[in-house]
DSSP file (Angstrom, degrees, kcal/mol; ACC not computed):
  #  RESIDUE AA STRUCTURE BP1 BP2  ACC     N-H-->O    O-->H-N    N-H-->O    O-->H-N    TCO  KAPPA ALPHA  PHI   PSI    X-CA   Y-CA   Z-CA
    1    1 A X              0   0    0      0, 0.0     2,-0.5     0, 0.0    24,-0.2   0.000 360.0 360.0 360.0 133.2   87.7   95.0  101.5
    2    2 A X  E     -A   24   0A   0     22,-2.8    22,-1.3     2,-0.0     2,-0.4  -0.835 360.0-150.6 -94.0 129.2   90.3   95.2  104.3
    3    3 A X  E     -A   23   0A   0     -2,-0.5   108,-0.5   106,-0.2     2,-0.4  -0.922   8.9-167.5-113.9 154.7   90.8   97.7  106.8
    4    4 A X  E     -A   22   0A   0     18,-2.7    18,-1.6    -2,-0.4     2,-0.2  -0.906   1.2-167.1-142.6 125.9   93.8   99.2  108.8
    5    5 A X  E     +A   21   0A   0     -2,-0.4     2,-0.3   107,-0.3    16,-0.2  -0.522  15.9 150.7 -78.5 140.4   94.3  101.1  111.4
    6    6 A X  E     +A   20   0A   0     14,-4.5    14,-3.0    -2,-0.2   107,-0.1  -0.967  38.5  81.6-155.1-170.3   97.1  102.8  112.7
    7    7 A X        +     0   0    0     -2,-0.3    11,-0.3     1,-0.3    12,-0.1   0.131  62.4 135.6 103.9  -6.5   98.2  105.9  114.7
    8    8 A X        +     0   0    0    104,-0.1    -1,-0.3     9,-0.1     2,-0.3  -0.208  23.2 129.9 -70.9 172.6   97.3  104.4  118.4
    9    9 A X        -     0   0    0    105,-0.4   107,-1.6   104,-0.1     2,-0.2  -0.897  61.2 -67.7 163.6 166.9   99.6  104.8  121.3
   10   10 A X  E     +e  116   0B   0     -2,-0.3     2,-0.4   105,-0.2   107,-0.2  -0.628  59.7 164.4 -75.0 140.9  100.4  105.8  125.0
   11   11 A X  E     -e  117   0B   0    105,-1.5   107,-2.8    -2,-0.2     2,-0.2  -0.961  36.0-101.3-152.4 148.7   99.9  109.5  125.0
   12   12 A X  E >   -e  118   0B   0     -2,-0.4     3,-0.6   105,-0.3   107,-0.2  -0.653  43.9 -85.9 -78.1 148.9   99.6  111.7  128.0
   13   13 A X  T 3  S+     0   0    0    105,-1.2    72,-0.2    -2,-0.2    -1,-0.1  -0.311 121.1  24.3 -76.9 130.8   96.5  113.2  129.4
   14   14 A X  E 3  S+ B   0  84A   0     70,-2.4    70,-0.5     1,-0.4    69,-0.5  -0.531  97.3 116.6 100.5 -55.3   96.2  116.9  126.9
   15   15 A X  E <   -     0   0A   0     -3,-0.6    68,-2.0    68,-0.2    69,-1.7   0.379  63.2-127.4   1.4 151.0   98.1  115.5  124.2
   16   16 A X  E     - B   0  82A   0     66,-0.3     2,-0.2    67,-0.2    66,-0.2  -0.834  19.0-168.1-119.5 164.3   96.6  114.8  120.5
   17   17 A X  E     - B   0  81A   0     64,-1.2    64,-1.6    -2,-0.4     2,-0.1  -0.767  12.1-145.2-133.3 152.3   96.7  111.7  118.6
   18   18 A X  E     - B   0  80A   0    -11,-0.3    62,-0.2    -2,-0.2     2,-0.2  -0.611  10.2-166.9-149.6 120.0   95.9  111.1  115.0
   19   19 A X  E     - B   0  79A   0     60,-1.1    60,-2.0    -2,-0.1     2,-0.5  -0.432   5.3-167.1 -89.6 147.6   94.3  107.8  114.1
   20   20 A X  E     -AB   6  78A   0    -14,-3.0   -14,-4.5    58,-0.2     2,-0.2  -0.938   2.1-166.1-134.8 144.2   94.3  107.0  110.1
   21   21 A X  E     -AB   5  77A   0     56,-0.5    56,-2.2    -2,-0.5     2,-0.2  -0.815  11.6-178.0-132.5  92.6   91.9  104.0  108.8
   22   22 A X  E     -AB   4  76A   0    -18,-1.6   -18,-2.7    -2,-0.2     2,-0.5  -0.702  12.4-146.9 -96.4 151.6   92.9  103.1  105.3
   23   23 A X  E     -A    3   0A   0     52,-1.9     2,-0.3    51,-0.3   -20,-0.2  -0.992   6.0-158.2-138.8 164.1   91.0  100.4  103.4
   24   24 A X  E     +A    2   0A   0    -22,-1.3   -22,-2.8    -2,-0.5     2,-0.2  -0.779  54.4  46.6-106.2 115.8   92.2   97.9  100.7
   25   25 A X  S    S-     0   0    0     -2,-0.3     2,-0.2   -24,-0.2    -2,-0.1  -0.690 104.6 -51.2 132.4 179.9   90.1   95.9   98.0
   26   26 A X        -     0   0    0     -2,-0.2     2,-0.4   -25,-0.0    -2,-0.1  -0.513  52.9-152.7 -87.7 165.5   87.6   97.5   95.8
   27   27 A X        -     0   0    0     -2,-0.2     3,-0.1     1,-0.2    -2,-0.1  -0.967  13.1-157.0-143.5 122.7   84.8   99.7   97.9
   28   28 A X        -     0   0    0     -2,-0.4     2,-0.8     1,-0.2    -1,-0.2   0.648  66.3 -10.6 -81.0-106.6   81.8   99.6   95.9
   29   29 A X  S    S-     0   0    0     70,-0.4    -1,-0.2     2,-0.0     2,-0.0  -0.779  75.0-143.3-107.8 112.8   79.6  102.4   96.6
   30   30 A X        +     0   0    0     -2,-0.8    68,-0.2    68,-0.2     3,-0.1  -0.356  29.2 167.6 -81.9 156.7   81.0  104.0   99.7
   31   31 A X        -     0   0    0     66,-2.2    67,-0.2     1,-0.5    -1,-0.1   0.128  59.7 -23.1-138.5  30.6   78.0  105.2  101.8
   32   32 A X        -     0   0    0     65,-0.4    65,-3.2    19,-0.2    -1,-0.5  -0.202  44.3-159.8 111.2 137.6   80.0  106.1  105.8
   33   33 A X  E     -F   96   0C   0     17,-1.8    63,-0.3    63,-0.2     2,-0.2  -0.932  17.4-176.2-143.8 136.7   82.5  105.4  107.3
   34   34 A X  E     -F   95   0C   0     61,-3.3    61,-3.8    -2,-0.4     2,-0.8  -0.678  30.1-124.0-130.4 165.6   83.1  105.8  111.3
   35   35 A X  E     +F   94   0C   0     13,-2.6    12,-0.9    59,-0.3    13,-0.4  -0.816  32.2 177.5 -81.1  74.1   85.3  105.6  114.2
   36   36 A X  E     -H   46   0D   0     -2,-0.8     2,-0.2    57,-0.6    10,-0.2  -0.217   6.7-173.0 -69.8-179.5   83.9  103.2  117.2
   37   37 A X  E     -H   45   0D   0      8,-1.9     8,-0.6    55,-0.2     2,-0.3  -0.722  12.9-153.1-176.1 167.0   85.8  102.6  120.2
   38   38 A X  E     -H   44   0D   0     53,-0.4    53,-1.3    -2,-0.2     2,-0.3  -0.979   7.7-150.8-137.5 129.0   85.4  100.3  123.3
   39   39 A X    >   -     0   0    0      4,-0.6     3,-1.5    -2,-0.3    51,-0.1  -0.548  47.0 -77.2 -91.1 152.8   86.8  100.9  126.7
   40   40 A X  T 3  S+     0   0    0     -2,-0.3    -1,-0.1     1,-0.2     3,-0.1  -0.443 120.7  10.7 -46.6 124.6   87.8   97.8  129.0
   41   41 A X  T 3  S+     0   0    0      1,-0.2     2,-0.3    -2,-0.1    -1,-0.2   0.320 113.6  87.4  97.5 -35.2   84.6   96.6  130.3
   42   42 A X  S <  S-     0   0    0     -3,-1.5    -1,-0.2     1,-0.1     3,-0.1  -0.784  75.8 -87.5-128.9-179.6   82.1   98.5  128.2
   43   43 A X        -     0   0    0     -2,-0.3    -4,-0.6     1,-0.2    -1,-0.1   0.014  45.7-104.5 -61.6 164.0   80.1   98.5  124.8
   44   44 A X  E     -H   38   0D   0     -6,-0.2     2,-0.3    -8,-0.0    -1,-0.2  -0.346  44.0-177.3 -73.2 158.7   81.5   99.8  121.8
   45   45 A X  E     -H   37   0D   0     -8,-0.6    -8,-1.9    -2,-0.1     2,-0.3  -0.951  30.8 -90.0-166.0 178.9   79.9  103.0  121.0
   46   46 A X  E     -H   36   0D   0     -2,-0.3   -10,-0.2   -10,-0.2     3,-0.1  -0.453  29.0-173.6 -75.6 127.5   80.4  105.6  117.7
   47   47 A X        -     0   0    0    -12,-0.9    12,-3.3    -2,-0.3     2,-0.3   0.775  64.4 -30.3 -77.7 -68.5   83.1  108.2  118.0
   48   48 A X  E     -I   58   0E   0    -13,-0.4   -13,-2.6    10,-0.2    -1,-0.3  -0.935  62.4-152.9-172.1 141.1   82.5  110.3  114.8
   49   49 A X  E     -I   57   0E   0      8,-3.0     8,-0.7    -2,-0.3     2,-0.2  -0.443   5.6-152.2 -97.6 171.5   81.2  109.5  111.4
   50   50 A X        -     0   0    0      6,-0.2   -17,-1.8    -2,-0.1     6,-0.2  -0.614   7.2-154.2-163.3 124.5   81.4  110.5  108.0
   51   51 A X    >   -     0   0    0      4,-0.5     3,-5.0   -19,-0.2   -19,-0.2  -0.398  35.6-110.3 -56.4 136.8   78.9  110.3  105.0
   52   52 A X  T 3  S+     0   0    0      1,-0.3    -1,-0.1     2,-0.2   -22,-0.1   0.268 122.5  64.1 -44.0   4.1   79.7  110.2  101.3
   53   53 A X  T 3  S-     0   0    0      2,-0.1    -1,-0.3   -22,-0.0     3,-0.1   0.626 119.0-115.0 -67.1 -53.0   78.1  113.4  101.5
   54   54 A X  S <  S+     0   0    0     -3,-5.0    -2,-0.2     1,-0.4    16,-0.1   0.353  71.0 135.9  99.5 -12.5   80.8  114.7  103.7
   55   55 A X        -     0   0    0     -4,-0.1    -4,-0.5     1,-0.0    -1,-0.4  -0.234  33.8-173.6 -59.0 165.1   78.1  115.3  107.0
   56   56 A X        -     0   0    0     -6,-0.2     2,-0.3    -3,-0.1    -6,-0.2  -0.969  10.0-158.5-148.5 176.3   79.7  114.0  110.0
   57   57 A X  E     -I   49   0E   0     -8,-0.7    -8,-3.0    -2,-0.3     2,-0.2  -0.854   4.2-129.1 179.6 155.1   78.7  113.5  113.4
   58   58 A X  E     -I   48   0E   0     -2,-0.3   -10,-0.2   -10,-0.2     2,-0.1  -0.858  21.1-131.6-121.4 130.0   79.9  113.1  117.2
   59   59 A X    >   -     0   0    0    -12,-3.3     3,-0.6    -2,-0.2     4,-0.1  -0.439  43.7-118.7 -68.3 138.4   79.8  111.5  119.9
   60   60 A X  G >  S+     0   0    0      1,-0.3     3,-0.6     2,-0.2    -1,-0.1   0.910 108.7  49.4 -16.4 -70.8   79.0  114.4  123.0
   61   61 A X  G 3  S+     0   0    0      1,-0.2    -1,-0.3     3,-0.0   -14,-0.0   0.753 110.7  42.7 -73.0 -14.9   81.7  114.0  124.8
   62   62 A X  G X> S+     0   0    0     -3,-0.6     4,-2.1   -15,-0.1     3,-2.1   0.044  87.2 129.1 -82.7  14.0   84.6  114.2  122.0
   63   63 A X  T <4 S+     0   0    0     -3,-0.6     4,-0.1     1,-0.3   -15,-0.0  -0.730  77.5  17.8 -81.1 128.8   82.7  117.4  120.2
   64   64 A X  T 34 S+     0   0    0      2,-0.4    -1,-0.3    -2,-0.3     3,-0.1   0.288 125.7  65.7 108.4   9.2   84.6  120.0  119.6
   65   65 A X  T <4 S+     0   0    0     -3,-2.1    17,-2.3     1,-0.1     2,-0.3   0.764  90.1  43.5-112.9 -46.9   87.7  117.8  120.1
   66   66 A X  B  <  -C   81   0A   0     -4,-2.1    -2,-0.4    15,-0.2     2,-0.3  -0.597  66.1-151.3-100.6 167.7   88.2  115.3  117.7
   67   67 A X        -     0   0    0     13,-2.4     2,-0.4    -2,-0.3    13,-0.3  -0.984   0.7-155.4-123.3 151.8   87.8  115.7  114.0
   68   68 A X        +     0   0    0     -2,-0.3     2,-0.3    11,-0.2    11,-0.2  -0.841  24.1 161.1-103.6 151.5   86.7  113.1  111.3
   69   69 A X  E     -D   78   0A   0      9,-1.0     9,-1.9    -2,-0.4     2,-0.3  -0.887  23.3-143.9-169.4 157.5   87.8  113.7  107.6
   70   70 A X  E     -D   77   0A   0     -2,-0.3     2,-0.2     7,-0.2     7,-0.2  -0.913  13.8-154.2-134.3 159.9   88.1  111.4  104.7
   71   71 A X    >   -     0   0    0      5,-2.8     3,-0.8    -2,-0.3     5,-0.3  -0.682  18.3-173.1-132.3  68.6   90.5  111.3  101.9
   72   72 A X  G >  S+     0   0    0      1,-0.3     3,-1.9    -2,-0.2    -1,-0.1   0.796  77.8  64.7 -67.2 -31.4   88.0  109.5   99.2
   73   73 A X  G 3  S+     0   0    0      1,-0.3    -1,-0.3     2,-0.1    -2,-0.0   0.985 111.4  34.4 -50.0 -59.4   91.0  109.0   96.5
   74   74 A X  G <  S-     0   0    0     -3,-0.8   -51,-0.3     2,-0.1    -1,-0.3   0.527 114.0-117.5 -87.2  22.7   92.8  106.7   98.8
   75   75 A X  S <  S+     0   0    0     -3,-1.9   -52,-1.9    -4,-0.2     2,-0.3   0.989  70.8 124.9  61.9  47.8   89.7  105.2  100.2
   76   76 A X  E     -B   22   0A   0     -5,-0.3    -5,-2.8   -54,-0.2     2,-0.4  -0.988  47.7-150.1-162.6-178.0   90.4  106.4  103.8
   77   77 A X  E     -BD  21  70A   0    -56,-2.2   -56,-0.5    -2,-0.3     2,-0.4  -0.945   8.3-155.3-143.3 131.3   89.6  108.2  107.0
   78   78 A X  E     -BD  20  69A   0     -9,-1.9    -9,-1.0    -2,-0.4     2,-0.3  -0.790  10.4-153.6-121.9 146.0   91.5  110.0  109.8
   79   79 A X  E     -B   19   0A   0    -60,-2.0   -60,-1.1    -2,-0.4     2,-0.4  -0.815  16.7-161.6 -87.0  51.0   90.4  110.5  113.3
   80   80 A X  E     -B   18   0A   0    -13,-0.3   -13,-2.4    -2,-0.3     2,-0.4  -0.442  18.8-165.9 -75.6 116.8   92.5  114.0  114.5
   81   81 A X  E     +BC  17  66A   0    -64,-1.6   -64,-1.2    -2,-0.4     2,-0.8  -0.787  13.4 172.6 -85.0  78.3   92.4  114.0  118.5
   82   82 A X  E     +B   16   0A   0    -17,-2.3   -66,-0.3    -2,-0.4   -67,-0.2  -0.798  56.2  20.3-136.7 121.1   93.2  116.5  120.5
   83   83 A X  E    S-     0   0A   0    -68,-2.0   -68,-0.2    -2,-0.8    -1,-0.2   0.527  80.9-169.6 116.1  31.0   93.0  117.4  124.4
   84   84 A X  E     -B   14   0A   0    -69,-1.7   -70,-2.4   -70,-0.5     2,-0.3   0.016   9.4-171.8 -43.5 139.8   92.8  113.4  125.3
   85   85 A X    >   -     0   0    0    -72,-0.2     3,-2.1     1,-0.1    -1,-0.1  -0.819  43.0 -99.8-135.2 175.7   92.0  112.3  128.8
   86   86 A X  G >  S+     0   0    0     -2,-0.3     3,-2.6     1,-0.3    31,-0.4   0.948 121.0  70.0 -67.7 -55.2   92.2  108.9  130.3
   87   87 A X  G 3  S+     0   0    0      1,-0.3    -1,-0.3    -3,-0.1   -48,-0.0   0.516  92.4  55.6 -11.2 -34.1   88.5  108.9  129.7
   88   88 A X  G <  S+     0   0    0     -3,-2.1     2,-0.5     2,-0.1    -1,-0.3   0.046  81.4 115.6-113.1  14.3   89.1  108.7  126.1
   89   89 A X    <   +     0   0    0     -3,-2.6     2,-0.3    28,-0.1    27,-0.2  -0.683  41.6 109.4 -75.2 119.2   91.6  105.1  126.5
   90   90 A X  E    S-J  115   0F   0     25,-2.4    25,-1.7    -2,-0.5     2,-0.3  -0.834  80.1 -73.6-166.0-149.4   89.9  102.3  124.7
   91   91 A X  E     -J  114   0F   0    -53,-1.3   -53,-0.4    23,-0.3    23,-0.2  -0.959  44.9-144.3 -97.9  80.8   90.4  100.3  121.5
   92   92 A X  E     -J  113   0F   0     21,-2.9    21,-1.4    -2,-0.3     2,-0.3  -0.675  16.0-168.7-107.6 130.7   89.5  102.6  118.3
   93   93 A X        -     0   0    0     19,-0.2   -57,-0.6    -2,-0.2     2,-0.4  -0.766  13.5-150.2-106.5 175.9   87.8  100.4  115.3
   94   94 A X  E     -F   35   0C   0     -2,-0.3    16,-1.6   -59,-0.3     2,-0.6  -0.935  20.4-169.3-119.9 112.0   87.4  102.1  111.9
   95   95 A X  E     -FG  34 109C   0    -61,-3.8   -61,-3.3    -2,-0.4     2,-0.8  -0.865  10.7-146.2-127.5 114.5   84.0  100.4  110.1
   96   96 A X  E     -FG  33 108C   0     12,-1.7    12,-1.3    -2,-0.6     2,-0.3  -0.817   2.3-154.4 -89.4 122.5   83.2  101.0  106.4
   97   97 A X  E     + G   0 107C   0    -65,-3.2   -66,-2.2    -2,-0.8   -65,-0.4  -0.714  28.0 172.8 -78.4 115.0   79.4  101.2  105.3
   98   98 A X  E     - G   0 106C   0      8,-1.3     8,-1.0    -2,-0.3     2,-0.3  -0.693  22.5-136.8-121.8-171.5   79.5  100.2  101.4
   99   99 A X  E     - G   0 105C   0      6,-0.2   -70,-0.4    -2,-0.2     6,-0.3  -0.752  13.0-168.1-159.7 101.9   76.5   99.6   99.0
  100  100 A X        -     0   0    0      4,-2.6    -2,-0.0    -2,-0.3   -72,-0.0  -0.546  23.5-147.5 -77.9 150.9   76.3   97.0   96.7
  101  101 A X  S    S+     0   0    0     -2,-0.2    -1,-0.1     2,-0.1     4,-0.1   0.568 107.9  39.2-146.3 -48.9   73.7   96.9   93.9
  102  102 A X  S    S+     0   0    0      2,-0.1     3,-0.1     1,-0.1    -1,-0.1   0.586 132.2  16.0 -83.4 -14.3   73.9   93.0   94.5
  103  103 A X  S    S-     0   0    0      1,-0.3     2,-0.3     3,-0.0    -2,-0.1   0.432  94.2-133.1-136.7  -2.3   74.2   92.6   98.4
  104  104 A X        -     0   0    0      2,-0.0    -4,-2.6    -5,-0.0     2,-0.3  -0.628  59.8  -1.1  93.2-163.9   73.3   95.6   99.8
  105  105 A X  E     -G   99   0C   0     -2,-0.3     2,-0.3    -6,-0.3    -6,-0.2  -0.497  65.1-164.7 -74.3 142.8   74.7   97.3  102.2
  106  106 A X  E     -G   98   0C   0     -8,-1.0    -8,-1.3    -2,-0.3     2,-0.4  -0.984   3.3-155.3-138.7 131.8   77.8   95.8  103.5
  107  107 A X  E     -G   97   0C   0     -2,-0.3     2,-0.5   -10,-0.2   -10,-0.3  -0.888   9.0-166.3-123.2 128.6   79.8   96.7  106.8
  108  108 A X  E     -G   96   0C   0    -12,-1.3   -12,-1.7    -2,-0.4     2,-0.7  -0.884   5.1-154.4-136.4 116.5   83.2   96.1  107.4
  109  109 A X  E     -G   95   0C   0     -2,-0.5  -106,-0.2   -14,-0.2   -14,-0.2  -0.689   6.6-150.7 -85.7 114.7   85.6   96.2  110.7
  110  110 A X        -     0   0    0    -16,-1.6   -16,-0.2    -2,-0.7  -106,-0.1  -0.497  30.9-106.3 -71.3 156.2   89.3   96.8  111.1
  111  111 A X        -     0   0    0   -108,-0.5     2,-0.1     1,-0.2   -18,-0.1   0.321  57.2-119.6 -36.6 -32.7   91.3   95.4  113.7
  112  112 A X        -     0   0    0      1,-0.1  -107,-0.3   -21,-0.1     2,-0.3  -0.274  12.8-123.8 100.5-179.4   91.8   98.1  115.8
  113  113 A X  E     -J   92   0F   0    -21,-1.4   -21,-2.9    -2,-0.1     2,-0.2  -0.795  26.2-129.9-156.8 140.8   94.4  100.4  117.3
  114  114 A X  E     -J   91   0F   0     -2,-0.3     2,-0.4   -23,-0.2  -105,-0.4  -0.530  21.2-178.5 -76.8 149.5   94.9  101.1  120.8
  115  115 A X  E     -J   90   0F   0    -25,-1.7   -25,-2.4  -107,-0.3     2,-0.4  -0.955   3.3-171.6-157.8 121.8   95.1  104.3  122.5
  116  116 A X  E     -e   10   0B   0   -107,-1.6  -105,-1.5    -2,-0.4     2,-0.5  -0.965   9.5-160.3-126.3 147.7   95.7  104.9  126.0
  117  117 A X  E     -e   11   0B   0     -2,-0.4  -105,-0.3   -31,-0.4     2,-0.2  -0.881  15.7-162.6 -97.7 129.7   95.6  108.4  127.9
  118  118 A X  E      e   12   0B   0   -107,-2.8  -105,-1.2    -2,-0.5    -2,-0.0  -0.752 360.0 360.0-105.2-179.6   97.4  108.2  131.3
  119  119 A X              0   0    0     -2,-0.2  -107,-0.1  -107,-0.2    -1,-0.1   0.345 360.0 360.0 -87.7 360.0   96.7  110.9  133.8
């Protein structure tokens, strides 16, 4: 399985973004799939998930801001952003959580796409 991101960009601080993470290949049994992102300088950390369930969850500071949603016929998931500050500039990866019967769970990273907020 491949993944690709797109939607990143220079955006101004209030502005919405909307990042889309499609992936490619067969997906065995999808089990989550989430949004990281990594500022210059710091750790990755989760943005917002979503289960094969359909729960989601958020990171604090993006609650009530962002949305997660998946589109399970094409095997993908979009990121809707909206009220961006510079705060919110990093690197956003896309990772799919699958579940193989033979391997287990298997976790897979896209490339990224960048997004910066300016002031």
């Amino acid at each position: 399985v491949q993944l690709a991101e797109s939607g990143g960009g220079l955006v101004q601080a209030g502005d919405s973004l909307r990042l889309s993470c499609a992936a490619s290949g067969t997906v065995f049994r999808f089990d989550a799939m989430g949004w990281y992102r990594q500022a210059p300088g710091k750790q990755r950390e989760l943005v917002a998930r979503i289960t094969s369930g359909g729960s989601t969850a958020y990171q604090d500071s993006v609650k009530g801001r962002f949305t997660i949603a998946r589109d399970s016929a094409k095997n993908a998931v979009y990121l809707q952003m909206h009220s961006l500050t510079p705060d919110d500039t990093a690197v956003y990866y896309c990772k799919l959580r699958e579940y193989s019967s033979r391997t287990g769970y298997l976790e897979t990273w896209g490339q990224g796409t960048v997004v910066t907020v300016s002031s």
